[in-house]
Wavefront OBJ file of the C-alpha trace (Angstrom):
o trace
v 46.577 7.079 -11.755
v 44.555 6.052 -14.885
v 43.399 8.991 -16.938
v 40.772 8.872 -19.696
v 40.143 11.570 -22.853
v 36.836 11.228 -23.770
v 36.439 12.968 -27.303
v 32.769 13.673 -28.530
v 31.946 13.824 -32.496
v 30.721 15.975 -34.938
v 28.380 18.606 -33.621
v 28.339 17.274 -30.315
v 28.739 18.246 -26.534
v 31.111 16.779 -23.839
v 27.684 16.848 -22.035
v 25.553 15.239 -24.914
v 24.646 11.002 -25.099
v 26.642 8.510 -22.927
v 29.554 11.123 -22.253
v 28.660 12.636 -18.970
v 27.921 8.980 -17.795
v 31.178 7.238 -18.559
v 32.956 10.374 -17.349
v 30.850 10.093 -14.084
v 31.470 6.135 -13.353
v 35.330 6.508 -14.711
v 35.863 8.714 -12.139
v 34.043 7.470 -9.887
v 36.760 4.055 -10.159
v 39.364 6.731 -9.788
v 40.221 7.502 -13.110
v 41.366 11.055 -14.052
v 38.958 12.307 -16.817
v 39.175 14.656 -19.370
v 36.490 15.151 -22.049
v 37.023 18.622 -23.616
v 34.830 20.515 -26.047
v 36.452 20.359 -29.265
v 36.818 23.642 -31.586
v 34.187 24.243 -34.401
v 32.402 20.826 -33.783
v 29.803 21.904 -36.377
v 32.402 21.794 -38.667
v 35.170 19.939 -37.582
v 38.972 19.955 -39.006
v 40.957 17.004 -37.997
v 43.967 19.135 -38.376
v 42.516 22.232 -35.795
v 41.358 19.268 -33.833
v 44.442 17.037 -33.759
v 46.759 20.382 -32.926
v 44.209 21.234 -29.528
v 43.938 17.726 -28.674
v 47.925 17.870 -28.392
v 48.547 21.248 -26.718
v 45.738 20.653 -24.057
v 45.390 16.784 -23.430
v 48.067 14.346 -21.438
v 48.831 10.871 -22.768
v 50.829 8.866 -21.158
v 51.241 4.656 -20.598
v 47.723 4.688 -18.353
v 45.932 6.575 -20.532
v 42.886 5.553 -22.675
v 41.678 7.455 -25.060
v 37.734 7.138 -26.196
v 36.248 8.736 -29.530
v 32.660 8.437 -31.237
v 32.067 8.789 -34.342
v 34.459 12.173 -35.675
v 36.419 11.803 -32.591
v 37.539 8.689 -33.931
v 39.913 10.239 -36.405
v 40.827 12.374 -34.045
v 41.749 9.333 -31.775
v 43.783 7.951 -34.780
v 45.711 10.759 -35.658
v 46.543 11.661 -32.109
v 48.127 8.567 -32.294
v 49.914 8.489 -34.954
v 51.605 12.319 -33.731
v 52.430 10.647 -29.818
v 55.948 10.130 -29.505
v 54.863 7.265 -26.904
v 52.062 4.887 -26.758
v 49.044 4.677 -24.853
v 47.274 1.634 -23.048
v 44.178 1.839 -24.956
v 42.147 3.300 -27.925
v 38.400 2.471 -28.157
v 36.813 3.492 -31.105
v 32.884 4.201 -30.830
v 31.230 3.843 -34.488
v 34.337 4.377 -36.000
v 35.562 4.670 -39.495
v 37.846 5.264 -42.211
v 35.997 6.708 -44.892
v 32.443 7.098 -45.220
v 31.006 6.489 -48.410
v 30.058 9.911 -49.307
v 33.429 11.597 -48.395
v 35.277 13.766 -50.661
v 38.847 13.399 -50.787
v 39.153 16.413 -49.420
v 37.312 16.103 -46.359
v 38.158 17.927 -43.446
v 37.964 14.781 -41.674
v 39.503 11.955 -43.536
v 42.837 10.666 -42.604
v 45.795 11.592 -45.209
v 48.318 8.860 -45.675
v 48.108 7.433 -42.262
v 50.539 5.912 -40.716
v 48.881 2.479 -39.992
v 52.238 1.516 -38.143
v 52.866 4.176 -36.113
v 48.985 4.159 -34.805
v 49.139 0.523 -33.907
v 52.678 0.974 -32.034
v 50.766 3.989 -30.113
v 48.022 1.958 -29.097
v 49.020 -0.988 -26.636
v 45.428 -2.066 -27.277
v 42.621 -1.119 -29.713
v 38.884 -2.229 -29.575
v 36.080 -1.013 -31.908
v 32.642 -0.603 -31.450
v 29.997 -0.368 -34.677
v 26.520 -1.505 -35.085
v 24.982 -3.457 -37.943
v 22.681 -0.396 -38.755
v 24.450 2.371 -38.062
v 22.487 5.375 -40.115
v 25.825 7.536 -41.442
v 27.770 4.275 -42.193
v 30.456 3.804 -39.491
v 29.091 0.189 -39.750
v 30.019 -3.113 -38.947
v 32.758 -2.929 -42.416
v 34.438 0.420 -40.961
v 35.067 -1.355 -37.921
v 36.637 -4.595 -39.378
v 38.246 -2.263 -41.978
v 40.377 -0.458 -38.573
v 41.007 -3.964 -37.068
v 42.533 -4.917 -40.536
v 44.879 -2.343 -40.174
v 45.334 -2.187 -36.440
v 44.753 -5.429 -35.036
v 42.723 -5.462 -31.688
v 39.003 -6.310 -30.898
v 35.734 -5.871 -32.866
v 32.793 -5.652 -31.079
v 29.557 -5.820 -33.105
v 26.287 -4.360 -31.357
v 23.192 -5.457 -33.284
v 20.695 -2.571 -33.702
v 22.211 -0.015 -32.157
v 22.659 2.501 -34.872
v 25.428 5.211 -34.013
v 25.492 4.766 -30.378
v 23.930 7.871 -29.706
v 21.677 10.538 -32.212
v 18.719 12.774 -31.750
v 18.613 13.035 -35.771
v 18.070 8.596 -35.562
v 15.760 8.987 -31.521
v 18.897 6.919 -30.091
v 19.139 8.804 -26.608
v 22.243 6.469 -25.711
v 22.028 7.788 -21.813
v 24.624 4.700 -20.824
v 26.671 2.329 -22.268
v 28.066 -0.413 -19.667
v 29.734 -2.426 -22.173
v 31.849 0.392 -23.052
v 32.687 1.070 -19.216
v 33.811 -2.354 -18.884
v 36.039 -2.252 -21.709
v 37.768 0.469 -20.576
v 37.945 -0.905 -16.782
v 39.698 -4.055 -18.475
v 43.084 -4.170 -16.211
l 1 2 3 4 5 6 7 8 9 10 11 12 13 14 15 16 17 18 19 20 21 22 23 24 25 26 27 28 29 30 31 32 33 34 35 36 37 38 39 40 41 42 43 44 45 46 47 48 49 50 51 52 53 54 55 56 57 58 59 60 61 62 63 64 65 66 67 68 69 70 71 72 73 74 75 76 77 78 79 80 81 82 83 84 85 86 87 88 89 90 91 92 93 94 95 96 97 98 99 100 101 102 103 104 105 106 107 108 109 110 111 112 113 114 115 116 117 118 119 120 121 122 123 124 125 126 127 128 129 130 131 132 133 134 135 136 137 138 139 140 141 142 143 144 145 146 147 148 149 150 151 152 153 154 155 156 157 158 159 160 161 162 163 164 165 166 167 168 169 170 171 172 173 174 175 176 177 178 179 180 181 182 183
């Protein structure tokens, strides 16, 4: 059976935006879903995250794992740790470093393992908007298909795919269900 991890993003819900949807019509194509709360989401830790995401998520061959926004990092460096890949990695207003990160940030990637993520991940496809408000624009997402091949898809006008803060309910999102319904 297929299984999906479905990981939210900084300060959200498993229950907030498009998540409860995609986990509804994944599973309702048979897919196995998992879309846990992550730890501290108000102020995430890609370490604390990356350690939970291990010790209480399976990844195997079928699985495809889904992040927005901070639980794109997350995605990445779950896949650098795997010691086998997975069939797919979508990437939701993803990024590699926001403009006003510190090099310290909690949430930045430290000396990643470009290789090791791309052998992980049979198949990689990024989603970012022309206007996205905190910057996980249409350059983050080229930036990750630079360094991990796979497919960009640019959405005109649709900010971060989901924010109260921006009045971007972001209820659905079909294009997203398709991609990860690609056999």
């Amino acid at each position: 059976m297929k299984n999906a991890v479905l990981f939210h993003g900084m300060g959200r819900t498993p229950e907030d935006l498009w998540y409860p949807w995609l986990r509804a019509e994944l599973e309702a194509e048979g897919f196995a879903v998992s879309a846990p709360q992550l730890p501290d989401a108000e102020n995430p830790d890609l370490e604390d995250w990356t350690s939970f995401a291990l010790e209480t998520q399976k990844f195997d061959a079928r699985t495809i794992i889904v992040g927005h926004s901070a639980g794109c990092p997350l995605v990445l460096s779950v896949l650098e740790k795997l010691a086998h890949p997975v069939h797919r990695a979508i990437l939701v207003a993803g990024y590699i470093r926001l403009p006003e990160m510190e090099d310290d940030n909690p949430m930045l990637l430290q000396s990643p393992n470009w290789e090791r993520m791309k052998h992980n991940g049979r198949e990689f496809f990024f989603f970012n908007s022309d206007n996205d408000p905190w910057g996980c624009d249409l350059r983050q997402g080229e930036a990750l298909r630079e360094r991990l091949g796979g497919t960009l898809i640019i959405q005109t006008g649709e900010g971060h795919f989901g924010s109260e803060v921006f009045d971007q309910p972001y209820e659905t999102f079909p294009l997203l269900k398709d991609i990860c319904m690609l056999v």
